[in-house]
Structures are given as structure tokens and as C-alpha cells.
C-alpha positions in Angstrom: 8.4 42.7 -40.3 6.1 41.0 -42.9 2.5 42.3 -44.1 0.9 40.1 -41.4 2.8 40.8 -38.5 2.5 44.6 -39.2 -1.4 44.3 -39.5 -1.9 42.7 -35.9 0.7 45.5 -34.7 -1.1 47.8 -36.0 -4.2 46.0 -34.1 -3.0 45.9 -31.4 -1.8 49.5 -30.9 -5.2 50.9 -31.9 -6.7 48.2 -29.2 -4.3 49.4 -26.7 -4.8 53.5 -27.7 -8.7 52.9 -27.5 -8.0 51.8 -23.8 -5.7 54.6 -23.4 -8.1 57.0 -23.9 -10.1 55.4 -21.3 -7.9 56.2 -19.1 -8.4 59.6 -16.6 -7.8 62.8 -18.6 -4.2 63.9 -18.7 -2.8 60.9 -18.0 -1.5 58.5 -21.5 0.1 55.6 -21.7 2.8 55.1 -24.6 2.2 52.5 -27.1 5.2 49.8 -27.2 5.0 47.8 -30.6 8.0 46.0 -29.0 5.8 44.5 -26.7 3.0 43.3 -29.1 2.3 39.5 -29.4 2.3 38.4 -33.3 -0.9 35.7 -33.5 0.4 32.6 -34.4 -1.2 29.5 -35.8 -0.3 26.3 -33.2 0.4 23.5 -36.4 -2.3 21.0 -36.4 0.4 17.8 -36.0 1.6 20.0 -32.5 -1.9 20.9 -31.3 -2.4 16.5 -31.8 0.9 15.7 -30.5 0.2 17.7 -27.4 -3.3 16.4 -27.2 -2.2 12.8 -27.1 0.4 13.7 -24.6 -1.9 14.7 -22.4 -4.9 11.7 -22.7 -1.6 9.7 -22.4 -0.5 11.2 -19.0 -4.0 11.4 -17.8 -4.0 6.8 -18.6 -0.7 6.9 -16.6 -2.3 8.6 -13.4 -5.2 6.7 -13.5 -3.4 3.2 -14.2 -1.0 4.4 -11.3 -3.4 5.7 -9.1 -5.4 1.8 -9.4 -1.7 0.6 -8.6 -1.5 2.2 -5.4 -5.0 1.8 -4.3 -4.7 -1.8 -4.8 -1.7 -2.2 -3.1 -2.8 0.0 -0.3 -5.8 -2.6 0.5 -3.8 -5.2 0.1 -1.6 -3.9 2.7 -4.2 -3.7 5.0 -5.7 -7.0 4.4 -2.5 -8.1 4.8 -1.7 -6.4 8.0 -5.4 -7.9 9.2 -4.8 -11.3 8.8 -1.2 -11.1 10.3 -3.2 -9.2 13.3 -5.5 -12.2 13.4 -2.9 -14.9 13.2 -0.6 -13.4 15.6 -3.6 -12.9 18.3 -4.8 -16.4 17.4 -1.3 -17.7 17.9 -1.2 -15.7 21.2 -3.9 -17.3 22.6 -3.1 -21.1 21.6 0.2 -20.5 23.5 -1.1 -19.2 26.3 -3.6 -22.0 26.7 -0.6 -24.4 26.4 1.1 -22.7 28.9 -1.9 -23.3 31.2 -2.3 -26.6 30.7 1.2 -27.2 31.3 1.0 -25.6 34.5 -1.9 -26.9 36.1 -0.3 -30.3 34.9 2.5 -29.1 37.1 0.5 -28.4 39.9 -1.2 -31.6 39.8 2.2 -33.3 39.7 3.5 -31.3 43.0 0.3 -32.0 44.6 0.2 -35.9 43.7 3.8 -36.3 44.4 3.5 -34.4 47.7 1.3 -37.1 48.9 3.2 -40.4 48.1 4.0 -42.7 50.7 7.0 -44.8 49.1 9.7 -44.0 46.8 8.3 -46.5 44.9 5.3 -44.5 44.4 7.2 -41.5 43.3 9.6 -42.8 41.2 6.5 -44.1 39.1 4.5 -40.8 39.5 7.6 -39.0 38.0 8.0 -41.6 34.6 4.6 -40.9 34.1 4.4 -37.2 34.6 7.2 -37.1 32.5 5.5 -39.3 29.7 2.4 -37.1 29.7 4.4 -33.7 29.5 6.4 -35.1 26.7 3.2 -36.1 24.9 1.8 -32.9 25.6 4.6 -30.8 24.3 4.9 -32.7 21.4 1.3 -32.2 20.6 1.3 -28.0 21.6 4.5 -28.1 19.2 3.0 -29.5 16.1 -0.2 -27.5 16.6 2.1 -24.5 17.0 4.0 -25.1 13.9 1.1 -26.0 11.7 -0.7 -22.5 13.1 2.6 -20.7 12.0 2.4 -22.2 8.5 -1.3 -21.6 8.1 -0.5 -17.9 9.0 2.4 -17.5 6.6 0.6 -19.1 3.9 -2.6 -16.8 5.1 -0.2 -13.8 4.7 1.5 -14.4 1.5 -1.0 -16.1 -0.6 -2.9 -12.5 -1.6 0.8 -11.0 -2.1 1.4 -14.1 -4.4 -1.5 -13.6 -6.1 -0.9 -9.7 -6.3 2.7 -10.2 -7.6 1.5 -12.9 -10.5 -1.6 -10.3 -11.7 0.5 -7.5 -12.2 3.1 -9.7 -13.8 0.3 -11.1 -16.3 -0.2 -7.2 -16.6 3.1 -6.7 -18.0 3.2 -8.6 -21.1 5.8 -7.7 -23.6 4.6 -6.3 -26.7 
């Protein structure tokens, strides 16, 4: 053992009789120099090293702990406006379905009073002309609803995806 290491043994023991003697009467503990812990200097260059290591960890959590709370509300502002679209979509084809059915009706009721053949045959063409029309008309308002939607949907992904590209620069 070296000068130092003997000092804070010897240290130690006497901290460790003193508490010995503390003890109730009769009963002592032995003193184990095998067991004493040498003081030791940390080097500065570890000490900073470890210090760094740390600030550097504690960034990381932070930087992914904005990560995931930015992705969680866009999540939910995604799954909002999907939830919106979808109901809003709901609705448009349910109206569509109505109006096609009471056009239906109408048809049966109108074509259940003709008097000629004549009369029906005409009835029909024009029934048909109007549905066709109509259809056409629910069908592009349909598709241009869908499109809205997706572009609704994945325009704050988009914009997610390109600002934590930008955030990714290569130094």
C-alpha cells in the first residue's frame, strides 16, 4: 500500500472503532481494512466528459420528447379531419340517395298514371335522362369531396414530413 492509501485506512479504522465503541457494552465489531474505500480523485477530463454526457442525453430526451408530442397532435388532428370528412361524405351520400329515391317514386307514381304507351315510353327517356344527369352530378361532387379529404388529410403530414426533413441537415 502507498503512504496515502495507508493514511485514509488508518482513517477509516479509527472512524469505524469510534462507532464501535458506541455500540452496547460487550458487544465489538472487528475492524476490516479489507473493506476500506481508498479516496480517489475523479480526473477533471472524466468528471467533464461525464458532465457533457449527461447535458447531451438530457437534449436528446427533450428533442425526442418535442418529436413525439408533435407527432401525437398531429395524429389527432389528423384523425379529426378524417372524422369530419368521412361524416361529411356520409351525409352528401345519403342525401343523394334520397334524391334519387324520391325521384324514383315520382317516376312510379307518374308512370302509374299514363294513359298511352306513348306517354310512357316518353316518361321513361326522360326519367332516364334526369337520373343520368343526376348521377353524373352526385359522382363528380363525390369525387371532388374524396379529393378535398385526402388532400385535407395529408397536407399537415406533408408538411410534418418536409419540417423534420429541413431539421435534418447534414453537417
Amino acid at each position: 500500500m502507498t503512504e496515502t492509501n495507508t493514511t485514509t485506512a488508518k482513517t477509516a479504522s479509527k472512524a469505524r472503532t469510534s462507532k464501535a465503541k458506541a455500540a452496547p457494552a460487550g458487544v465489538t465489531f472487528p475492524d476490516f481494512e479489507a473493506f476500506a474505500l481508498p479516496k480517489m480523485e475523479v480526473p477533471a477530463a472524466f468528471r467533464e466528459a461525464t458532465e457533457q454526457g449527461i447535458e447531451s442525453a438530457r437534449d436528446t430526451y427533450a428533442k425526442v420528447k418535442t418529436a413525439a408530442e408533435d407527432a401525437t397532435d398531429l395524429m389527432e388532428d389528423t384523425f379529426e379531419t378524417s372524422r369530419q370528412g368521412v361524416v361529411e361524405f356520409n351525409h352528401r351520400a345519403v342525401d343523394a340517395a334520397k334524391t334519387n329515391a324520391d325521384a324514383t317514386f315520382n317516376f312510379i307514381k307518374d308512370i302509374l298514371s299514363v294513359k298511352t304507351v306513348a306517354e310512357a315510353i316518353e316518361l321513361q327517356s326522360t326519367f332516364a335522362r334526369q337520373q343520368f344527369d343526376a348521377l353524373s352530378t352526385q359522382t363528380k361532387e363525390m369525387q371532388e369531396l374524396a379529393t378535398k379529404l385526402g388532400t385535407d388529410v395529408s397536407a399537415p403530414v406533408k408538411e410534418a414530413m418536409e419540417k423534420s426533413f429541413k431539421g435534418l441537415s447534414v453537417n
